[in-house]
C-alpha positions in Angstrom: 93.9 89.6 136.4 93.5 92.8 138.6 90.7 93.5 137.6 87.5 92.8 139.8 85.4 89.4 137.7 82.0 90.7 135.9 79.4 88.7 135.5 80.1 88.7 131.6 83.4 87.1 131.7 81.9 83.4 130.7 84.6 81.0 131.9 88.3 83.0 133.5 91.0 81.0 131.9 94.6 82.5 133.4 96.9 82.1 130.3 100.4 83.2 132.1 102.8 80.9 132.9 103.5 82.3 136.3 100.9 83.0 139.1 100.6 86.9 139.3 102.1 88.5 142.1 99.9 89.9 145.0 96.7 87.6 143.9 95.3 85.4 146.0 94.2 81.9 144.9 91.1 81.4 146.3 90.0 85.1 145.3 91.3 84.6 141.7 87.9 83.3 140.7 89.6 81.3 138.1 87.8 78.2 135.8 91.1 77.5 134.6 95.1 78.3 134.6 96.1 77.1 130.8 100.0 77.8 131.7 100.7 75.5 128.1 99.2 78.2 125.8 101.9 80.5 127.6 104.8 81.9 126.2 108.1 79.9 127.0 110.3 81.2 129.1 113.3 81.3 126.8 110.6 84.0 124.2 109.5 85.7 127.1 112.8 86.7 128.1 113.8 87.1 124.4 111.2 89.6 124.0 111.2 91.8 127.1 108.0 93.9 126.2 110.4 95.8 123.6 107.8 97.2 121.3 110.7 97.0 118.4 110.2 93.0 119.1 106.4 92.8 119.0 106.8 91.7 115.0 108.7 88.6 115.8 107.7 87.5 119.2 103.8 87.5 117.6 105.8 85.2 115.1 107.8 82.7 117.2 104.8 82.8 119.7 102.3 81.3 117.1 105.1 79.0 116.0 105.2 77.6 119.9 101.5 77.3 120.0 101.4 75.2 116.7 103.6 72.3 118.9 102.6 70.4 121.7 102.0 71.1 124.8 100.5 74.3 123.7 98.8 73.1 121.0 97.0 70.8 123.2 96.4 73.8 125.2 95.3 75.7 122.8 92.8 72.9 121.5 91.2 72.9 125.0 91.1 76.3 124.8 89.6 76.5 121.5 86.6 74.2 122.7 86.3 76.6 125.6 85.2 79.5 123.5 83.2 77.3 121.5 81.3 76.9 124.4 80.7 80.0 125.6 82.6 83.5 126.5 85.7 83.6 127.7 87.6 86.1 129.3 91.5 85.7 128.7 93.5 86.8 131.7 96.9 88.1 132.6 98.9 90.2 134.9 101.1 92.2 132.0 100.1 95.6 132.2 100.4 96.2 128.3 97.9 94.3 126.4 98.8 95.3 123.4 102.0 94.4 123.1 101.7 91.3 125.2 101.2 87.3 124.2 97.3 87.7 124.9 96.7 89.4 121.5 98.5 87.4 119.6 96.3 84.3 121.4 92.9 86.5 120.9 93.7 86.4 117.4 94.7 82.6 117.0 91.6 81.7 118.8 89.7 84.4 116.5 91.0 82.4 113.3 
């Protein structure tokens, strides 16, 4: 989300469920903010970006995504790609570990 847009990106789909801190709406460049396909609050404070975790959130994140409103979400979502590129955004700072994987991989399935 910090990151300056490329013309690459396709469509910029935000898929926190907070705004990020020091970004501007207007300068977000965003097609869409898909807060649904976010983790709920009650897993993200579960999991606390503890690595030891990762294994489990992953788990009880696809498990919320399968329900609605994120499953909705996620259907939307899923049409999005099949349109066209999409570039996932989000302000955590360790992708790896974060819910964007896990959703980079349900949408790759």
């Amino acid at each position: 989300m910090y990151e300056a847009p490329e013309g690459e990106d396709g469509a910029r789909v935000l898929v926190d469920r907070l705004w990020p801190r020091g970004v501007a709406k207007d300068a977000a460049r965003l097609d869409e903010w898909c807060k649904d396909v976010a983790p709920s609050k009650e897993l993200r404070t579960w999991y606390g970006h503890r690595a030891e975790r990762y294994e489990e959130f992953a788990e009880r994140y696809r498990a919320e995504l399968a329900v609605p409103p994120a499953a909705e979400a996620l259907d939307g979502l899923r049409e999005r790609v099949a349109a066209g590129p999409v570039t996932l955004l989000t302000a955590t700072k360790e992708i790896e570990l974060s819910h964007v994987t896990v959703l980079a991989e349900v949408l790759g399935e």
